[in-house]
C-alpha positions in Angstrom: -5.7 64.0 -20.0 -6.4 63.7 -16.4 -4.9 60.3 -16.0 -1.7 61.3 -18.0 -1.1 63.9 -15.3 -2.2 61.0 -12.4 0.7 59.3 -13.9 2.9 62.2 -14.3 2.4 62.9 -10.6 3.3 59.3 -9.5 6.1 58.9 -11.2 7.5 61.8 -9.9 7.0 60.4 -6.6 8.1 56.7 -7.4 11.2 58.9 -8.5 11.9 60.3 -5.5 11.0 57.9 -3.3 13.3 55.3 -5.1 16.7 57.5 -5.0 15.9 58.7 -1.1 15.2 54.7 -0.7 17.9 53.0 -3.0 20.8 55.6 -1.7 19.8 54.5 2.0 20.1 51.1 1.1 23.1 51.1 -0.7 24.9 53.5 2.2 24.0 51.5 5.0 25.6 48.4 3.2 29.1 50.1 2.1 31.7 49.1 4.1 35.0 50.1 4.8 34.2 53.5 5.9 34.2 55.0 2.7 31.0 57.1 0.5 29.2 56.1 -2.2 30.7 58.8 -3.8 34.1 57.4 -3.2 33.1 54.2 -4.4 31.7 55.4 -7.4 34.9 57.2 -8.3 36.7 53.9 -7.8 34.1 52.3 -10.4 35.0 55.0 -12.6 38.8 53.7 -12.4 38.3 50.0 -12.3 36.4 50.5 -15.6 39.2 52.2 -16.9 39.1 55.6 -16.8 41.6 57.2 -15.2 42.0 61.1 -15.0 40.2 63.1 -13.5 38.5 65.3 -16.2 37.4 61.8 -17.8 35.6 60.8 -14.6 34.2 64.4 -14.2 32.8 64.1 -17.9 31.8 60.7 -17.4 29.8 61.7 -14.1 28.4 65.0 -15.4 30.6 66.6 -12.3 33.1 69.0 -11.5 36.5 68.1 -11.9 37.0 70.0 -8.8 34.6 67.3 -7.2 36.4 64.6 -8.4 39.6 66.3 -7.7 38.2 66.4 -3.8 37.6 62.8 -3.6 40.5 61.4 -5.5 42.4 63.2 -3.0 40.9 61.6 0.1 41.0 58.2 -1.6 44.5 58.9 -2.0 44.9 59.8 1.5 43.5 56.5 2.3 45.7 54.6 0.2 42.7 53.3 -2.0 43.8 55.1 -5.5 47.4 55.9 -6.5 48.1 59.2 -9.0 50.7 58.7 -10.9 52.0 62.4 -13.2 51.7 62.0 -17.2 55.1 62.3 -18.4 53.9 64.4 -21.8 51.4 66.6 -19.7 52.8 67.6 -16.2 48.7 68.6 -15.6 47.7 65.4 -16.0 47.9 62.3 -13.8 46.7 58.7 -13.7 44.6 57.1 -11.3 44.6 53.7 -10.2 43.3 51.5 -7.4 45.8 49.9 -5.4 45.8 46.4 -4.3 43.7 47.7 -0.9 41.3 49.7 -2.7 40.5 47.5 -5.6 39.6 44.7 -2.7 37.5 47.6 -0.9 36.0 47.9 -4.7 35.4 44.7 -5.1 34.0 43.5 -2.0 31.5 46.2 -2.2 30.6 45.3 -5.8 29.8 41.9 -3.9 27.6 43.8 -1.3 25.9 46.1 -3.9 24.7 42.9 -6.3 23.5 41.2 -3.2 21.3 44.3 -2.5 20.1 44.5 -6.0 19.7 40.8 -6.2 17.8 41.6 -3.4 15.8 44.1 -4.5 14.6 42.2 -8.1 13.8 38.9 -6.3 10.4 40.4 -6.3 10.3 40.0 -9.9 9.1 36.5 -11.5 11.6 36.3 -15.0 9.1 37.4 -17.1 8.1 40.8 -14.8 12.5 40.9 -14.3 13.1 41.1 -18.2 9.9 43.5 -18.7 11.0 45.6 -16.1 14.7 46.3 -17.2 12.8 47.0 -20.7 11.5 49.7 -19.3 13.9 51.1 -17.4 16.1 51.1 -20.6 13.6 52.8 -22.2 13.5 55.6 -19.4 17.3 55.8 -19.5 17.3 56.0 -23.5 15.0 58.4 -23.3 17.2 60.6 -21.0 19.8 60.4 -23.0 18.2 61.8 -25.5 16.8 64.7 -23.7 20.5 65.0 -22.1 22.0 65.8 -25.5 19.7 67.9 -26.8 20.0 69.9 -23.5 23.7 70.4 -24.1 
């Protein structure tokens, strides 16, 4: 019993000490002046979903939020909004040719950080490892649903 809560305990730290660590990381290497917010608002539309209450549901945020960071991405010239012509509420988002190169050249960085990161990994500890990690994220899932 004791060494289930040792465990419990250190994952909890691992935990936090991997988002404080992984989000440093990954800010320092974005380029282009934008946030990783940002850029994972322009993921959201690269992979083809394009209104803003889809990218809210699909990040468990506000639409407000994304509403908020569309706006400065359109402001930057990264995302064009384009109005529905059925639903005057509704409008399309989609990179333009500067932001899907501001995407992409970040999805470059990012890899190369992850790369990074798992070259610490032999194969056999790599494909063990994302086991796991699937496993936590199934896992979540789970709980997710059941909690909504």
């Amino acid at each position: 019993m004791k060494s289930k809560y040792k465990a419990v305990q250190q994952f909890d730290n691992l935990t936090v000490q991997l988002y404080r660590h992984l989000m440093n990381v990954l800010s320092s290497g974005i380029k282009d002046e934008i946030t990783l917010s940002q850029l994972l608002i322009m993921r959201q539309i690269d992979n083809g979903i394009i209104t803003v209450r889809d990218i809210a549901k699909e990040l468990d945020i506000t639409p407000a939020a994304v509403s908020k960071l569309v706006e400065h991405l359109v402001r930057d010239g990264l995302v064009s909004k384009h109005q529905s012509e059925e639903d005057r509420r509704v409008s399309y988002l989609a990179l333009t040719a500067k932001g899907q190169e501001i995407y992409d050249n970040n999805t470059i960085v990012r890899h190369n950080i992850f790369e990074n990161i798992l070259s610490c990994f032999n194969d056999h500890e790599l494909n063990t490892f994302l086991d796991l990690i699937n496993r936590i994220v199934d896992k979540l899932e789970t709980m997710d649903k059941r909690s909504s």
